[in-house]
C-alpha positions as CSV (number, residue, x, y, z in Angstrom):
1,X,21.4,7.4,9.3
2,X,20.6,9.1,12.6
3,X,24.5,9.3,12.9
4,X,24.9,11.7,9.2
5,X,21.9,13.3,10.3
6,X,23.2,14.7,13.4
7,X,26.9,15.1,11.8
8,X,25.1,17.4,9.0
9,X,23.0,19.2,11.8
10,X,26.7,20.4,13.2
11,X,28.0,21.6,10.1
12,X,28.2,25.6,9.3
13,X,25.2,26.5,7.0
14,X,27.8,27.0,3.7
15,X,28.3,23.3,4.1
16,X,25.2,22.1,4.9
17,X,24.0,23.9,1.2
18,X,27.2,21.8,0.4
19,X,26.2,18.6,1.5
20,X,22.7,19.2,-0.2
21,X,24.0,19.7,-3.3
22,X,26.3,16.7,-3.1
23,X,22.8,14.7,-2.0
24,X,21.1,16.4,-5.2
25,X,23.7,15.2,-7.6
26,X,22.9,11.5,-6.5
27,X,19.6,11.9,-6.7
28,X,20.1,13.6,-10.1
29,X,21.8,10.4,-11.1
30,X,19.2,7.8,-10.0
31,X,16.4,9.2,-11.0
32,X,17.4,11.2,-14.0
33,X,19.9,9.1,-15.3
34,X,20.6,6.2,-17.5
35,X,17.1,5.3,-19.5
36,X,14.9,8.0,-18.2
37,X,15.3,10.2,-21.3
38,X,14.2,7.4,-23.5
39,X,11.5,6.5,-20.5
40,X,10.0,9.6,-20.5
41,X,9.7,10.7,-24.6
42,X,8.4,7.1,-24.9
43,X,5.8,8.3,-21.8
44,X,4.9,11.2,-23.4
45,X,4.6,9.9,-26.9
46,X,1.8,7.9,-25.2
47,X,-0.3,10.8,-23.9
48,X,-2.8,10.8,-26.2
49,X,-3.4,7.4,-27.4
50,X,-6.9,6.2,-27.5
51,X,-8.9,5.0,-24.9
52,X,-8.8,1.6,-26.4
53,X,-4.9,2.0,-27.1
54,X,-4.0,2.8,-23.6
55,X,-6.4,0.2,-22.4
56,X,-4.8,-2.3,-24.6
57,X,-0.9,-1.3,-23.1
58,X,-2.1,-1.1,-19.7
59,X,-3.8,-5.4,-19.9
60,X,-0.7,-6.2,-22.2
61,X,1.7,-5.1,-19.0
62,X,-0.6,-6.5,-16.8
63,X,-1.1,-10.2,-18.3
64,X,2.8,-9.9,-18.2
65,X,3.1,-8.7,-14.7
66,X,0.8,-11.3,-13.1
67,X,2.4,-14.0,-15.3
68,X,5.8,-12.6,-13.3
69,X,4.3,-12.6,-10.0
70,X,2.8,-16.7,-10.6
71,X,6.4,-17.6,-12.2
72,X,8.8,-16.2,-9.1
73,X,6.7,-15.2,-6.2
74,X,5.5,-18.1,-4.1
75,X,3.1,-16.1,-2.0
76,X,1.1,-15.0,-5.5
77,X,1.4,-18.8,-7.1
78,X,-0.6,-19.6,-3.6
79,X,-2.5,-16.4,-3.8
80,X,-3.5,-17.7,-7.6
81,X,-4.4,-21.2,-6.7
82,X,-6.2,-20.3,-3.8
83,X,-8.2,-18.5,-6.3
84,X,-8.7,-21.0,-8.9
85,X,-6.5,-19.2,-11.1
86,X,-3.6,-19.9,-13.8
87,X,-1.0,-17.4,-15.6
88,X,-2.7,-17.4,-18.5
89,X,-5.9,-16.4,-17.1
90,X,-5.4,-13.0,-16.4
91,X,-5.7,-10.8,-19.9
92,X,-7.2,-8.0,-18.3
93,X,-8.3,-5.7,-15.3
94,X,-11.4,-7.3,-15.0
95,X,-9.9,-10.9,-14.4
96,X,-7.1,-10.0,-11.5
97,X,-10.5,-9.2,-9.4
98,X,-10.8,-13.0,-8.9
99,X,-7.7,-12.3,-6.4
100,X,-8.6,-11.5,-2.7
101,X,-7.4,-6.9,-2.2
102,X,-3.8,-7.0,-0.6
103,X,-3.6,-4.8,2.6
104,X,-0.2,-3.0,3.9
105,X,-0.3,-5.3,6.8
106,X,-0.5,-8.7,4.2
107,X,2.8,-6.8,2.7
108,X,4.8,-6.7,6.1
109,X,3.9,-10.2,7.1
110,X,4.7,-11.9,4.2
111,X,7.6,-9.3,2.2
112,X,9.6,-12.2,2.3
113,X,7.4,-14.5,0.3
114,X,6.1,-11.5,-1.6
115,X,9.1,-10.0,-3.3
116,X,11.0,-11.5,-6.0
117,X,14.6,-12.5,-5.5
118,X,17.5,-13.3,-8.3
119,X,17.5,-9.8,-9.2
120,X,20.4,-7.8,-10.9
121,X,21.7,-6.3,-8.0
122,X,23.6,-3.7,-9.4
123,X,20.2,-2.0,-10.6
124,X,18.2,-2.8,-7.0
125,X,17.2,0.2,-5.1
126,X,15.2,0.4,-1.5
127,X,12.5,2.7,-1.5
128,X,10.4,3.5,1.7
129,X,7.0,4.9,2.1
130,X,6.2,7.5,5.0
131,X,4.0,6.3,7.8
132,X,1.6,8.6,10.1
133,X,2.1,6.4,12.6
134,X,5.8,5.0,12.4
135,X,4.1,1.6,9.9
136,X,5.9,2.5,7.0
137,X,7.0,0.0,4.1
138,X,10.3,-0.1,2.8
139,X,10.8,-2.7,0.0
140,X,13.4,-2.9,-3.7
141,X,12.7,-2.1,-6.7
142,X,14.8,-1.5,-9.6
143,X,16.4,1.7,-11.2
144,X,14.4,1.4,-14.3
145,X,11.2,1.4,-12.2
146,X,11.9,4.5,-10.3
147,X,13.2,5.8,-13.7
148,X,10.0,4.9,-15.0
149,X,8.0,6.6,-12.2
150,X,9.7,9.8,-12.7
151,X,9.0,9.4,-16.4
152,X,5.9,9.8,-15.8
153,X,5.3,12.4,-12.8
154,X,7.5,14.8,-15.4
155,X,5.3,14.1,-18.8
156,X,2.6,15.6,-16.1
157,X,4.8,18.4,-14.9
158,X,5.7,19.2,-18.6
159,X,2.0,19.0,-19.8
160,X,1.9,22.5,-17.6
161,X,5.2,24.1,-19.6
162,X,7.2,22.9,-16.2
163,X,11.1,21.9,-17.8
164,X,13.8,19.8,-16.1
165,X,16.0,22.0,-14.4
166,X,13.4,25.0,-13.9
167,X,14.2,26.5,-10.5
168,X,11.8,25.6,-7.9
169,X,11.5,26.7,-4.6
170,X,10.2,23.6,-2.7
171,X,8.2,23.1,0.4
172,X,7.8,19.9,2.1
173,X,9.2,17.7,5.2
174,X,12.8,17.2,4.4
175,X,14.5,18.6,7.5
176,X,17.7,20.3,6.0
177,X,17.7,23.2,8.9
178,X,18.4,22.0,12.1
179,X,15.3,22.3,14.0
180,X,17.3,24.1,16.7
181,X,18.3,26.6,14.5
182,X,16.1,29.9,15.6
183,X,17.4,32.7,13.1
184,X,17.5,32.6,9.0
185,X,18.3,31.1,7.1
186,X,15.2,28.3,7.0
187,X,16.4,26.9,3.6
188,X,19.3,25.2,1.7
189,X,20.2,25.4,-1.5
190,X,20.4,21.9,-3.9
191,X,22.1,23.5,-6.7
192,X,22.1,20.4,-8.8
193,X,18.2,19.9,-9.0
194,X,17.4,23.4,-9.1
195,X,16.0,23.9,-5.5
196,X,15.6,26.1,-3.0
197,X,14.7,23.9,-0.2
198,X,12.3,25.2,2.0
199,X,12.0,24.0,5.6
200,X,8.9,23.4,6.6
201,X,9.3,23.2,10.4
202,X,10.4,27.1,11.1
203,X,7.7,28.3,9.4
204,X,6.1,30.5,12.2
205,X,4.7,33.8,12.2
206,X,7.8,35.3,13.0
207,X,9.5,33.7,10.2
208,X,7.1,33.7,7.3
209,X,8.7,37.4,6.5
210,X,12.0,36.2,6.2
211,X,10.4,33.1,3.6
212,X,8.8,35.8,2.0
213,X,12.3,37.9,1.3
214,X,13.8,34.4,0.0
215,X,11.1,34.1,-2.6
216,X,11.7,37.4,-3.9
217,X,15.3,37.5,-3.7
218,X,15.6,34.1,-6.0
219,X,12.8,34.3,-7.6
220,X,12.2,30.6,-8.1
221,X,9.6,30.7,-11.2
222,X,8.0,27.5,-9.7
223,X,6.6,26.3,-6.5
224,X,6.5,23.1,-5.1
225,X,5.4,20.9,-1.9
226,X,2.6,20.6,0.4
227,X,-0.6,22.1,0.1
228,X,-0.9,23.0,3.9
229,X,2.8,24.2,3.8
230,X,2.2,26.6,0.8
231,X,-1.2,27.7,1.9
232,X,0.5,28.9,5.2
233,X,3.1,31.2,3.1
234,X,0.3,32.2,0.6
235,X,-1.8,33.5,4.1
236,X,0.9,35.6,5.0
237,X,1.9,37.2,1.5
238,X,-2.5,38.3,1.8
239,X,-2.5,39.6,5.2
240,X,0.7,41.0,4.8
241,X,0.0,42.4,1.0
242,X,3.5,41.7,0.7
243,X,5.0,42.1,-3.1
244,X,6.9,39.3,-3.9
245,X,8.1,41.4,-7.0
246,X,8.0,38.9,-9.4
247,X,5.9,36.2,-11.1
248,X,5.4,32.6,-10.2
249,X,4.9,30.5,-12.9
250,X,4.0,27.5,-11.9
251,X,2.4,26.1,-8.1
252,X,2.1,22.3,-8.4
253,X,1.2,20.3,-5.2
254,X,1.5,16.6,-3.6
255,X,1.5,14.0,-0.7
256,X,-1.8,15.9,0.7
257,X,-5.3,16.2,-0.6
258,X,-5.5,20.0,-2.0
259,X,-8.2,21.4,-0.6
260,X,-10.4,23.6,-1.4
261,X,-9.8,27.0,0.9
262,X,-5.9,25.8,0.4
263,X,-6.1,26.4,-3.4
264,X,-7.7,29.9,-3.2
265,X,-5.9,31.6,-0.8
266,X,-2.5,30.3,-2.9
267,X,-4.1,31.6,-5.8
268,X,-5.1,34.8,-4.5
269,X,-1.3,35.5,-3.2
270,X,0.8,33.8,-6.1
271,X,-2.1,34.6,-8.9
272,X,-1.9,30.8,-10.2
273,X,-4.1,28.3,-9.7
274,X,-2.0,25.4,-8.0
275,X,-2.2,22.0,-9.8
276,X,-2.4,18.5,-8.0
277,X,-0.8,15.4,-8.3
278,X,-1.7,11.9,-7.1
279,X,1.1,9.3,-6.8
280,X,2.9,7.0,-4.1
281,X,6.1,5.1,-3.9
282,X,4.6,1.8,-4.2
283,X,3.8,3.0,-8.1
284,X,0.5,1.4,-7.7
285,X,-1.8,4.5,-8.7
286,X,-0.8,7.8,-10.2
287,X,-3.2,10.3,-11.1
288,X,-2.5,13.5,-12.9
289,X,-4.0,16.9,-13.1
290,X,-4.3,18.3,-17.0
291,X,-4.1,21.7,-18.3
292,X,-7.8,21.9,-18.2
293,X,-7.7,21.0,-14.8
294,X,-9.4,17.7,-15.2
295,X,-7.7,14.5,-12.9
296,X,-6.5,11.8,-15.0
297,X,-6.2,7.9,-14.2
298,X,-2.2,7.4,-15.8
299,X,-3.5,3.7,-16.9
300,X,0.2,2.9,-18.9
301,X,1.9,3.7,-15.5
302,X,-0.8,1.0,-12.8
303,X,-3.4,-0.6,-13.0
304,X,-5.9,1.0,-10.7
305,X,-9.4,-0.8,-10.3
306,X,-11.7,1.1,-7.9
307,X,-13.8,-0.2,-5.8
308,X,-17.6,1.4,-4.7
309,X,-18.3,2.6,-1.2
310,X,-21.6,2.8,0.3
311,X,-20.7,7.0,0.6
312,X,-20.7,6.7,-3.3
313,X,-17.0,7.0,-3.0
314,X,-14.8,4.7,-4.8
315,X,-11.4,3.6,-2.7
316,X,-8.4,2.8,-4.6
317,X,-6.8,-0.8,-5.6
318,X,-4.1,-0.7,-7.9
319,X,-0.9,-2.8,-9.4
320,X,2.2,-1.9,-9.6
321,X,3.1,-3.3,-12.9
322,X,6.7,-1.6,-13.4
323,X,8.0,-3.0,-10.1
324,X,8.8,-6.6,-10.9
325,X,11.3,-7.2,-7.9
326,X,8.2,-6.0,-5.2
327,X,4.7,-7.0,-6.8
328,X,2.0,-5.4,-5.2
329,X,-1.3,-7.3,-6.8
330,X,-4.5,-5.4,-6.0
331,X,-2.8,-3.3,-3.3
332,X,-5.6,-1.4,-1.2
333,X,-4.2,1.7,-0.8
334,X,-7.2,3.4,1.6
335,X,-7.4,6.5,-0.4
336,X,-10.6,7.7,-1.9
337,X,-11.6,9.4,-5.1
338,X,-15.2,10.2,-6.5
339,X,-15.1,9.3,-10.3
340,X,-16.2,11.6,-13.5
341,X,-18.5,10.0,-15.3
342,X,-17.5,12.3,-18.5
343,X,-15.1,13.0,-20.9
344,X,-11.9,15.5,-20.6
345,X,-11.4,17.9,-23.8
346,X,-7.6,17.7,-23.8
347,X,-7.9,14.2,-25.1
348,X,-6.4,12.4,-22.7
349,X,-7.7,9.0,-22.5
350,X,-7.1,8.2,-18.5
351,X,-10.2,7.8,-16.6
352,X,-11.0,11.0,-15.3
353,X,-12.1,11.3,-11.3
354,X,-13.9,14.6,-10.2
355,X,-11.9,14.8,-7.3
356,X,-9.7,13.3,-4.9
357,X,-11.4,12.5,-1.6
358,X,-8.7,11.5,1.3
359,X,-7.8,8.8,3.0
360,X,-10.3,6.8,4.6
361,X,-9.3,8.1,8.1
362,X,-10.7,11.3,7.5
363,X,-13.9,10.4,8.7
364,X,-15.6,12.0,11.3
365,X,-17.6,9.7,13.9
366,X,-21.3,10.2,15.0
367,X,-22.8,9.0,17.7
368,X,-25.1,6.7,15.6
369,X,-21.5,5.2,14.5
370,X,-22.3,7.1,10.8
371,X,-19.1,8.1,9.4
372,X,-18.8,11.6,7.7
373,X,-16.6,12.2,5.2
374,X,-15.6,15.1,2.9
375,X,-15.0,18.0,5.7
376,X,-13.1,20.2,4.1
377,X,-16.2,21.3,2.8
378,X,-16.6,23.8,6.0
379,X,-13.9,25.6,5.1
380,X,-14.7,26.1,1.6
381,X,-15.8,29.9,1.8
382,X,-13.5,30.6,5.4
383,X,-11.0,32.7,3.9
384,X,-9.9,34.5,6.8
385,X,-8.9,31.0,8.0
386,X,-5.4,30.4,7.9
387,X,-5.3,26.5,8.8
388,X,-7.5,24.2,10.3
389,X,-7.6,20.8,11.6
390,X,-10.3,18.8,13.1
391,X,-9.6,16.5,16.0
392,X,-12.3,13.4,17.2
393,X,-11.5,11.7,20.7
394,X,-15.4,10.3,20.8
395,X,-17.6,9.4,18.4
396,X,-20.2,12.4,18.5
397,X,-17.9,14.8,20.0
398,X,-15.0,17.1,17.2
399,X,-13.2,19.6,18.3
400,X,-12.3,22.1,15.5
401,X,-8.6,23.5,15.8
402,X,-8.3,26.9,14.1
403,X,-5.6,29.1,13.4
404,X,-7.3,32.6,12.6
405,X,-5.8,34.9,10.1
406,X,-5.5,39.1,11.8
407,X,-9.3,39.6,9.8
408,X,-11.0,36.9,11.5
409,X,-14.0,37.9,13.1
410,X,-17.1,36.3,15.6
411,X,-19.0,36.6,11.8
412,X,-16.3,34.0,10.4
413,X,-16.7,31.9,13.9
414,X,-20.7,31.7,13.4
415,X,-20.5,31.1,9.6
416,X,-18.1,28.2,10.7
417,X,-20.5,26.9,12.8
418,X,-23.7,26.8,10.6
419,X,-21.6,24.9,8.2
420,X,-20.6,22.6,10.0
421,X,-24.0,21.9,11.9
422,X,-25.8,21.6,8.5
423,X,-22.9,18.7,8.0
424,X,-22.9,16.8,11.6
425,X,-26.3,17.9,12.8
426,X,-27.4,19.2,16.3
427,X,-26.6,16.3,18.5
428,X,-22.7,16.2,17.6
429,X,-21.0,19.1,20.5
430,X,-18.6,20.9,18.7
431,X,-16.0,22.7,20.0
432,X,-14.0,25.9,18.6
433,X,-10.3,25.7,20.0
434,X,-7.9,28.7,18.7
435,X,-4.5,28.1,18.3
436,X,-0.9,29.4,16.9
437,X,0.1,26.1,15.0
438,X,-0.9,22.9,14.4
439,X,-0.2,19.6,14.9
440,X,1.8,17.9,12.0
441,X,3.5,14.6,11.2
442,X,7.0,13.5,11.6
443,X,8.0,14.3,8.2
444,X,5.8,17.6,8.2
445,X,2.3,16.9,7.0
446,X,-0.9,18.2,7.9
447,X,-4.1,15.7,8.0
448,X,-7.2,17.4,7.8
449,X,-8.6,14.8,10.6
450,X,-7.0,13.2,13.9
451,X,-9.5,10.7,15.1
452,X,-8.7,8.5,18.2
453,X,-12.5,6.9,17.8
454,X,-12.1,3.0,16.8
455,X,-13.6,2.1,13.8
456,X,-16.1,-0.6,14.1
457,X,-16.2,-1.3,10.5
458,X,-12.4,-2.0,11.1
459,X,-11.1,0.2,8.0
460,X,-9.6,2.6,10.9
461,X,-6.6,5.2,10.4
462,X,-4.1,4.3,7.4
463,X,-0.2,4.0,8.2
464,X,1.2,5.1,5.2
465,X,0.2,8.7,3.9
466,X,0.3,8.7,-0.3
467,X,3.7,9.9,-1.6
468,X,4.4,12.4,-3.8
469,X,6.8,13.4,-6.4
470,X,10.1,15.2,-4.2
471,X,11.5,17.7,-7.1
């Protein structure tokens, strides 16, 4: 890989959109292929079953599943035994909670036992999960799984009016410009899947114009990628009052919480509310944003228990029931959500959850050893803030990183402050630093927190980040 990478860094630009497009083809063909049609009308057709139907589907594919897992995974027959538990004896959700929560360390230890072999290989895929700190997973599964998966992240897409083949300009962590490359253009064309590939490691001050003049010369209809990476274009169309000169449809977000001062300032550029997603490559959770704007549990697609926190928080365990050649049985995936106890008008009958929290790194430390969570909260009303991250190198210490937007003033700096005294008190010394850009992952992403403080309840910083539908 390293050795196609480089090759493709070499080429001249017309075939780098070239060799895009060739990539989008296949991609086309796995994902959109073969029985997704049928996958995704018989997805759809399930929308708006009852509470009871879809609880019914969901502990009818999960009986199955953990029958499967007994049946041709030695490390689950143990698992089950260990537990006092047969086949038969899971009908539901409620009975797999006999089983001890599967972390992503148990996964790498024990893949071997884990995953099922005897498999038609001519239908196996790998699939890999992105890792914060290099600990990602990479594992099989099978074509009608990740046909399934895409089944359902497009039922949610086309709940909004989004249609296959709709133009999209898209803005995540694929690195299709060199990252040498100083001068437009900072995008490649996949002409096949409808994109205008965005990068999202040029994106500079001196650049965002030139982003900017791309938009409004192809006029992509609908927006796609990270939150922190649109956010960053939306600032500049505001401070700049640039026209884009036509309008965006659609802004639909993923593989990052959304948060709060994100989703205005891309509304008050664009003039669309974006609209979040929740999913991962593992397929053991998937949550979806509704036309109304309410988060809803897919429970035909995982089964997703979750599991109280003493913040009132619930963290997320799910199953990943259309996987059969890489079970994941009560997989903690260390992301947090905080439930909604009421009902969703559109009908949908996925649990509904208020809001998605984070991951359980983004905690800040006090010196007590208390651990605060919820941040993004300071920046709710900070709209001449363009980005902000947070870092922690000792508990009761946080230095805020900021990257001001031209309007900033020492009124925004102390309105900062109060807000984020009334949330870590007077004994935690905060710090202001000011910067250009901020720190990201490999693959692009922005975390809210960056906290070198151990964790003595040993839940600590996550290696895998939650993944997100790629367009």
């Amino acid at each position: 890989m390293p050795d196609l990478e480089r090759a493709y860094s070499q080429l001249p630009v017309a075939l780098q959109h070239a060799a895009c497009s060739v990539a989008g083809w296949r991609v086309e063909h796995t994902r959109f292929g073969g029985e997704f049609p049928r996958l995704l009308a018989e997805a759809e057709a399930r929308s708006f079953l009852s509470r009871e139907e879809i609880r019914e589907f969901r502990d009818r594919r999960l009986a199955d599943f953990a029958r499967h897992c007994f049946e041709h995974s030695s490390y689950y027959r143990q698992r089950f035994e260990e537990a006092g538990l047969g086949p038969k004896d899971v009908k539901g959700l409620d009975d797999i909670a006999r089983l001890p929560v599967l972390t992503k360390e148990d996964v790498r230890e024990n893949i071997g036992q884990l995953a099922v072999r005897g498999g038609p290989k001519d239908r196996e895929q790998m699939v890999h999960t992105s890792g914060t700190t290099g600990g990602g997973l990479r594992f099989a599964s099978t074509a009608h799984a990740v046909q399934e998966q895409w089944a359902v992240w497009w039922r949610y897409r086309r709940w909004h009016g989004i249609q296959r083949h709709t133009w999209c300009g898209h803005f995540a962590g694929r690195t299709v410009v060199p990252l040498s490359q100083q001068r437009p253009p900072f995008w490649r064309y996949n002409r096949p899947g409808r994109q205008v590939i965005f990068s999202g490691y040029h994106l500079s001050p001196a650049n965002l114009g030139a982003y900017v003049d791309e938009l409004r010369r192809r006029k992509p209809p609908w927006l796609h990628g990270y939150p922190s990476l649109l956010a960053l274009v939306a600032a500049h169309v505001v401070e700049s009052k640039a026209d884009l000169g036509y309008e965006i449809k659609w802004i639909t977000t993923g593989a990052e919480n959304l948060l709060p001062h994100q989703s205005d300032v891309i509304s008050r550029a664009f003039g669309v509310r974006p609209v979040q997603h929740y999913g991962m490559a593992e397929a053991a959770a998937n949550i979806s944003e509704c036309d109304l704007g309410a988060l809803h549990v897919d429970e035909d697609f995982a089964a997703v228990e979750f599991v109280p926190q003493d913040s009132g928080m619930h963290a997320i365990v799910g199953t990943n029931f259309t996987n059969p050649l890489a079970p994941l049985l009560r997989y903690q995936v260390e992301d947090l959500v905080t439930l909604d106890r009421g009902d969703c008008g559109c009908g949908r009958p996925g649990r509904v959850v208020s809001r998605i929290d984070g991951r359980m790194e983004d905690y800040l430390v006090l010196k007590n050893g208390a651990r605060l969570g919820r941040m993004d909260h300071i920046f709710k009303d900070m709209v001449n803030v363009r980005e902000a991250q947070i870092h922690q190198e000792r508990a009761g210490e946080m230095t805020i990183r900021i990257v001001r937007m031209p309007a900033y003033t020492q009124a925004d700096e102390d309105a900062l402050l109060v807000e984020t005294r009334k949330r870590v008190g007077d004994d935690t010394e905060v710090r202001l630093d000011y910067v250009e850009r901020l720190e990201r992952s490999a693959i692009g992403k922005l975390r809210l927190v960056v906290s070198q403080v151990d964790d003595p309840k040993g839940v600590g910083p996550s290696d895998i980040e939650p993944a997100s539908p790629d367009t």
